[in-house]
N, C-alpha and C positions, 0 to 999 in steps of 0.2 A: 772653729769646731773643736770638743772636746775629742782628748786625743782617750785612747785605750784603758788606760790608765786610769783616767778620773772616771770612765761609765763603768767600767768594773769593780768600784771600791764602794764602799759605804758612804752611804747620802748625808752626801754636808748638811749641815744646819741650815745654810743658807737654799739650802735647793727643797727643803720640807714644804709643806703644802700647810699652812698652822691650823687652816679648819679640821682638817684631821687629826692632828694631834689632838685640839681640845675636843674633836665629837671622841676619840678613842677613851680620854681620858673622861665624859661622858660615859662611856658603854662600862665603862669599871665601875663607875658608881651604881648605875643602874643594875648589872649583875650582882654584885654587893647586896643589893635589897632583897634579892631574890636570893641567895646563896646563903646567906646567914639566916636562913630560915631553916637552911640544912644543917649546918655548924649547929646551932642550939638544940635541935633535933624536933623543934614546933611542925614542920611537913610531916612527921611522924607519929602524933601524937596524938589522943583520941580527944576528939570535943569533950567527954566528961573533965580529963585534964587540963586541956583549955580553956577553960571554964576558970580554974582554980588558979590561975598565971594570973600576973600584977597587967593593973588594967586590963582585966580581961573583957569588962564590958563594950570595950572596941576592936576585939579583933575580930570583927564580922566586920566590921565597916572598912580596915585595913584590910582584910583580905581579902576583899573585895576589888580596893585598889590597887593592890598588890597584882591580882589578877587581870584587869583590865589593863593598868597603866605599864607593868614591870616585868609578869610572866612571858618567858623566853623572846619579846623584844629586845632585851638587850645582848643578850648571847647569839641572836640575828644582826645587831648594829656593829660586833664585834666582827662577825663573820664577813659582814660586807665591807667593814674596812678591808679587813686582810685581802677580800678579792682586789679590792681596788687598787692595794700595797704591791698587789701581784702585775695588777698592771701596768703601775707606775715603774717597776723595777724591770719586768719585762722590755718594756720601751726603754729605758737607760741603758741595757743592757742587749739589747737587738744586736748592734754591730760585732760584739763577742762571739756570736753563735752558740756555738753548742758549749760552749763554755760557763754560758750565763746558765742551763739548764743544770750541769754539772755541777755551779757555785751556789743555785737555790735547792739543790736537793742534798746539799749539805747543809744547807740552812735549817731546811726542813727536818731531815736530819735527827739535829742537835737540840731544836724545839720538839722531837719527839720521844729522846733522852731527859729531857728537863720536865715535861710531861709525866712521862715512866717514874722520875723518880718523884715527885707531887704525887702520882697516882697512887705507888705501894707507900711511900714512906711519910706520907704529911694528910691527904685528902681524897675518902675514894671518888669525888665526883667530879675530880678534873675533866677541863676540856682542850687541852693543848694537846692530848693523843690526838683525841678528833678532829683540830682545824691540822695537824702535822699528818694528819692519812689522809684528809679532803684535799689538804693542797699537792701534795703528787699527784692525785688525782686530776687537780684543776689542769698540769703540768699537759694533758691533752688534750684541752681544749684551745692551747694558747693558737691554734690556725684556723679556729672558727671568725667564721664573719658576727657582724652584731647582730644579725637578723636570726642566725643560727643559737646563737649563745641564747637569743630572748625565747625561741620557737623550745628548747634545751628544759632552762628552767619551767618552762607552760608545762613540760610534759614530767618533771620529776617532780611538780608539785601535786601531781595527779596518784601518785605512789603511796606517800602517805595514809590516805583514803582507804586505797586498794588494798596496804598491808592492815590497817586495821578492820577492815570487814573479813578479812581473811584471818586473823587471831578470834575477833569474834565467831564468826562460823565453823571454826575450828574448835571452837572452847579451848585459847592457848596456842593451839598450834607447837610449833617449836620451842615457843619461849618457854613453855611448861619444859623442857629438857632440864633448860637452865637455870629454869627456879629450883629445880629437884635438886641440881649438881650445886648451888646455894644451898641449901635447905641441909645437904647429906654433908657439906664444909662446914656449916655453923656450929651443927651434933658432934661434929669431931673435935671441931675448935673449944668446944666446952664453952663458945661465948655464950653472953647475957638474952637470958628470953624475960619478954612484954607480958607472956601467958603460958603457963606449962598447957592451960588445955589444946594448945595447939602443937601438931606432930612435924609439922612444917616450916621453914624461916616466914615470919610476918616484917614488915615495913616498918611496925612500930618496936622490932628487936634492935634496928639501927638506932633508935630513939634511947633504947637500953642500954647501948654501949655508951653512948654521949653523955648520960646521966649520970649512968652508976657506974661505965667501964673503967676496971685500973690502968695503967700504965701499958701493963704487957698485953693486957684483952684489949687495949687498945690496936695493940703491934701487932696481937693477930689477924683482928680486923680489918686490919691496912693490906692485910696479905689475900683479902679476897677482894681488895677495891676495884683488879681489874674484872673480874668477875661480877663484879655487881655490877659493874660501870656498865658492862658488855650487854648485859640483862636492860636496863635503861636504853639504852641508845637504841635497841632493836628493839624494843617495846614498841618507842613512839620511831623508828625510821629515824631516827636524830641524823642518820648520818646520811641520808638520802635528802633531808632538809636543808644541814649545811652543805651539801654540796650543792644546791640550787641557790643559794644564796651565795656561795663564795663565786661561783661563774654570774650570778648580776651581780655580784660587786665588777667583777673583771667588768664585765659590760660598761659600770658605771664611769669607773678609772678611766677607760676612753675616751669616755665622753669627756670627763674632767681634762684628761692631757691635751685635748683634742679642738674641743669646744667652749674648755672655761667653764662648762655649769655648774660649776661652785660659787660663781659671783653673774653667774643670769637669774636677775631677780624675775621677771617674767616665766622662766621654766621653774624655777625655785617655787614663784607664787601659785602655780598650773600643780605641780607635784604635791606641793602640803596639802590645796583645798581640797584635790583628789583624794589624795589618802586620807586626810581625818573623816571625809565626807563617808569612805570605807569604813574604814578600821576601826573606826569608835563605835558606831553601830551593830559593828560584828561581832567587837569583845566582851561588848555591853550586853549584847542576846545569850552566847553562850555561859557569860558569870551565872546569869540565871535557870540556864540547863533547860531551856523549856520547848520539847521537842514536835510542837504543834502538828500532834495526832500520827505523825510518824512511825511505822514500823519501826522495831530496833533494825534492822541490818541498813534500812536506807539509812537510819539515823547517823548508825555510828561513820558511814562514808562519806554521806556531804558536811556531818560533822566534823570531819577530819581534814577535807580539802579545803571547805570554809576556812576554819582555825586556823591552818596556816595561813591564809591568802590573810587572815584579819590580822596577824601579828605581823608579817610579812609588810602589810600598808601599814599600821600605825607606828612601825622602825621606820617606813621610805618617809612619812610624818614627821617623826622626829629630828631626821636627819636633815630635810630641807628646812623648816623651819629654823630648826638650833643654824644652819647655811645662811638663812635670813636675815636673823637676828647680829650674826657675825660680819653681816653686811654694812652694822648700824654701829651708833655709837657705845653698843652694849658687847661689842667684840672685847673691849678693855676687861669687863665684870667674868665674861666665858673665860678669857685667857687666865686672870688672876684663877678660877676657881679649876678649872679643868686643863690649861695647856702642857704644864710641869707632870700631873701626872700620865698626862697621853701620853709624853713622850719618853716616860718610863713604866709604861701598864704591864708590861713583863714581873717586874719586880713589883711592884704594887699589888699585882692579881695573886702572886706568893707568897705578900707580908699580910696581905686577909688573911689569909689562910691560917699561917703561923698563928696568927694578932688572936683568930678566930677560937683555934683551936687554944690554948693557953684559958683565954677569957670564958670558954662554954664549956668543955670539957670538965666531964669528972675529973681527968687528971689534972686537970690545971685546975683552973678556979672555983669549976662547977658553977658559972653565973646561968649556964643557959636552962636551970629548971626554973626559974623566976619568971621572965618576963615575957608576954605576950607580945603580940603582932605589932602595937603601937610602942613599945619599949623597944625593941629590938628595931625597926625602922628610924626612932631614935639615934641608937647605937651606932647604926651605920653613918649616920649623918655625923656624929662628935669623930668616929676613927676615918672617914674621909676628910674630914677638915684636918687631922692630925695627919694624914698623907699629903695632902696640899704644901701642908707646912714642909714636912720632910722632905719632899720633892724639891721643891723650891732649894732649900739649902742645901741639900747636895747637886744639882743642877749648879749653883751658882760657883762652885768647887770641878765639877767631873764634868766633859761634854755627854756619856748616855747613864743610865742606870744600870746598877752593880750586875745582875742579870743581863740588861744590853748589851752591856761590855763583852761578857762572858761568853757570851750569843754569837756576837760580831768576831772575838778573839778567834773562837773555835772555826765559823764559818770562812773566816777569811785563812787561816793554818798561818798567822802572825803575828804579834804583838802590836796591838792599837792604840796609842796613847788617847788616856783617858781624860790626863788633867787637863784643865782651861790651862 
């Protein structure tokens, strides 16, 4: 039996679980494709524009994949690790008692400082505040049964739905507060406008700052990243999302510590044909918006419980498959490309960032008014291989990444050696 000592410390290498490492180091790349669409400022930018970006003749066809294959699947396959990471450490940590709840809300904590500071001072559209507020949260479910956790999630993916017919029939609703308290910070800030004919912050003014912003309009803007962020996330319920997805990951973790179904190819092969037989069909209908003869208010409801439930399967999709394929001899091919960075996506998810901002930025290089959908999809692909690489090399030097370390230093209130 281990004694006190090792379930209360930081998980050996040898006690890792490697399909998660490489699915986590998965959900980075796939966020990547989706997030550098923010970086460059293309989410913001008007089809006339788009038009004019290098190969632009394909960004209908990428954003289209973009949208089926990549749109918030991966910030879902992120979220459901972490449940699962919750479960896994929960159960290590059981015999601790109230100590283990004390040493993860320092965790969480410290990942919500590391967040804060991503949020004002590098990127407004972090999401490490959000899984560091979902997982306190998660913090009360840990005495639910599995019937309850699954009955849990059925009912907060109904929300979603609910709050968006209620901003539609609202015209706004509350969120108009916040676009005002935006809109009335922008005019002060003296930042960059898309179009004087407008009296209000527009989406394509973020596009402004990323283009043509200096240095300092940059640092202003950083100063309302949590205010935007806040506007985002209560738009679309983000945070009512990930919390349904971080309690089924806990759900999942169970299962895994429990049952193994990380290597039951029978539940593995049950789970993938389920979900794509979902998820594809459901991301596939809404790419094309076509709301067959629907009122707007039903629309925008089933519209919204749908969409989740379709991105929700085509992540449970991804994840058992990629579980599959790990089963084979192509576990070798996943490990070289994604194991090193899963097991440092902390520091990975903030040298995007950096890498991001530098390379698109008016203040840095200003590359991001150039290239369209299919360049930039590109892009991600050449500085994920350059992550790969760096991963790897310093992995083969340090046991966690510079960020882990620092994570674990602070959670644990002691010095961890880092070297191999």
């Amino acid at each position: 039996m281990e004694n006190r000592a090792t379930l209360t410390g930081p998980v050996n290498q040898t006690e890792r679980i490697d399909v998660l490492d490489a699915l986590r180091g998965f959900a980075v790349f796939g966020m990547f494709i989706i997030n550098i669409r923010v970086f460059s400022g293309y989410s913001y930018i008007s089809e006339e524009i788009r038009n004019n970006l290098l190969l632009a003749g394909w960004n209908t066809t990428f954003d289209r994949i973009h949208y089926v294959f990549f749109n918030a699947k991966f910030y879902t396959l992120f979220a459901l690790l972490f449940g699962i990471g919750f479960a896994i450490q929960l159960t290590r940590g059981s015999s601790a008692g109230n100590s283990f709840i004390l040493r993860y809300s320092r965790r969480l904590f410290f990942l919500l400082l590391i967040g804060l500071v991503h949020l004002w001072g590098i990127w407004f559209s972090d999401i490490l505040v959000l899984y560091a507020i979902c997982g306190y949260i998660l913090i009360l479910f840990r005495g639910f049964s599995n019937r309850s956790l699954i009955w849990t999630v059925a009912f907060l993916l109904i929300i979603p739905g609910a709050h968006s017919f209620y901003l539609w029939d609202a015209s706004g609703g509350y969120a108009n507060t916040l676009y005002q308290w935006i809109s009335e910070r922008w005019i002060d800030l003296d930042l960059p406008r898309a179009s004087e004919q407008y009296h209000t912050f527009q989406m394509a003014d973020i596009a402004q700052v990323i283009r043509e912003g200096s240095p300092g309009e940059v640092m202003k803007f950083n100063s309302l990243g949590p205010l935007l962020r806040l506007y985002v996330i209560t738009y679309d319920a983000r945070l009512i999302k990930i919390l349904a997805i971080f309690i089924l990951g806990f759900w999942v973790g169970r299962k895994i510590l429990y049952e193994n179904i990380h290597k039951s190819r029978p539940f593995l092969i049950r789970t993938a044909v389920i979900a794509w037989l979902i998820g594809l069909p459901m991301n596939i209908i809404f790419v094309m918006d076509n709301k067959t003869g629907m009122d707007e208010s039903s629309y925008v409801f089933i519209r919204n419980v749908l969409d989740t439930v379709g991105y929700i399967s085509l992540t449970s999709a991804y994840a058992a498959t990629f579980a599959l394929l790990y089963l084979t001899g192509f576990r070798t091919v996943l490990d070289r490309i994604f194991n090193r960075v899963g097991k440092t996506a902390l520091s990975n998810y903030i040298l995007q960032s950096l890498l991001s901002i530098v390379l698109f930025y008016s203040a840095g290089f200003g590359l991001g008014q150039y290239p369209g959908s299919a360049l930039l999809t590109l892009a991600v692909i050449i500085i994920f291989l350059f992550q790969v690489q760096i991963s790897a090399m310093w992995l083969k030097y340090f046991r966690y990444g510079p960020l882990e370390w620092l994570w674990r230093t602070l959670t644990y209130g002691k010095y961890i050696p880092n070297r191999r």
